[in-house]
C-alpha positions in Angstrom: 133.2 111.6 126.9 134.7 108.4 125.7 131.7 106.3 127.4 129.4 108.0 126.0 130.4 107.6 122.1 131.0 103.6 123.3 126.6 104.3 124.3 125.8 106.3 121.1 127.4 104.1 118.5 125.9 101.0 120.4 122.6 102.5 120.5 123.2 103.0 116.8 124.2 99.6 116.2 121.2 98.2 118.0 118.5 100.7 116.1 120.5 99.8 112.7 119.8 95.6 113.8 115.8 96.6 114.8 115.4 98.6 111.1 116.7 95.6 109.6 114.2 93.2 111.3 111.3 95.3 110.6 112.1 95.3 107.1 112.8 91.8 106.9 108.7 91.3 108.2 107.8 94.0 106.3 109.0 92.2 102.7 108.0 88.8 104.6 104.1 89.8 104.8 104.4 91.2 100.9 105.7 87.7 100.4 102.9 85.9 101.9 100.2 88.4 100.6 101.7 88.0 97.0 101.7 84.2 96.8 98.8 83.5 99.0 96.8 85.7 97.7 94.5 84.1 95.5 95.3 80.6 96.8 94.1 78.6 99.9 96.4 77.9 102.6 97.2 74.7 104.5 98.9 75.4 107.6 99.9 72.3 110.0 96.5 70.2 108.8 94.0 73.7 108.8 92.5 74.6 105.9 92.5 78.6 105.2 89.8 80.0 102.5 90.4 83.5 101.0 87.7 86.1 100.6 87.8 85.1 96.5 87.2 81.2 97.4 84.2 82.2 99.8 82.6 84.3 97.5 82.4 81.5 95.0 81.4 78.7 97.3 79.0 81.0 99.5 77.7 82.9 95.7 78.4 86.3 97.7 80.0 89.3 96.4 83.9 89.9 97.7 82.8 93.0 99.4 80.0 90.9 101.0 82.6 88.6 102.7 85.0 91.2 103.5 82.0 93.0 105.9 80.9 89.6 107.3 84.8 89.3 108.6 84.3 93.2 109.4 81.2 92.5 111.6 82.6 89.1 113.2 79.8 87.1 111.0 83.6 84.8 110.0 86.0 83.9 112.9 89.0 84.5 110.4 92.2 85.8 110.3 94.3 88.6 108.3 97.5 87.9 107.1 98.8 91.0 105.7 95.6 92.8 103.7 93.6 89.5 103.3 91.5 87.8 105.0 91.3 83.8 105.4 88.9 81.9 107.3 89.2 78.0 108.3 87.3 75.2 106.7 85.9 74.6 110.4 84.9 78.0 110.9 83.3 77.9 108.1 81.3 75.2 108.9 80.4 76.4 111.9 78.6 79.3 109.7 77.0 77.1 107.7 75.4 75.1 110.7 74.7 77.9 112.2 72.1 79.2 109.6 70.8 76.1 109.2 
């Protein structure tokens, strides 16, 4: 009996520590989608455009960009609900219609 409330409090220590993680990333990808949201990234030396900065360089439509990532037309990633494509990815779609 007395190992087992030594197990159950420990198991309820440990699932108390992984809540608190996940809501540490949780508000840590809010963070990032708040501030980078309408701003380009630099991360190490990559560039990182967001769908609004495409649309106005490319003259598309948001939704326009948002379905080329969709389809795989962009090589980008999301972080959190947005999607950011490199400045060399990006020139590889322009060569590419060329």
């Amino acid at each position: 009996m007395k190992y087992t409330l030594v197990l159950t409090f420990r198991i309820q220590v440990i699932m108390r520590t992984a809540c608190r993680l996940l809501m540490k990333i949780k508000t840590l990808d809010r963070f990032i989608s708040k501030v980078y949201r309408w701003n380009m990234l630099k991360i190490n030396s990559t560039i990182l455009y967001n769908t609004k900065e495409l649309s106005d360089k490319l003259k598309l439509t948001q939704e326009n960009v948002r379905e080329y990532f969709r389809r795989g037309r962009f090589k980008g990633v999301k972080i959190g609900n947005y999607w950011y494509l490199s400045l060399k990815n990006l020139n590889r779609f322009l060569n590419a219609k060329k």
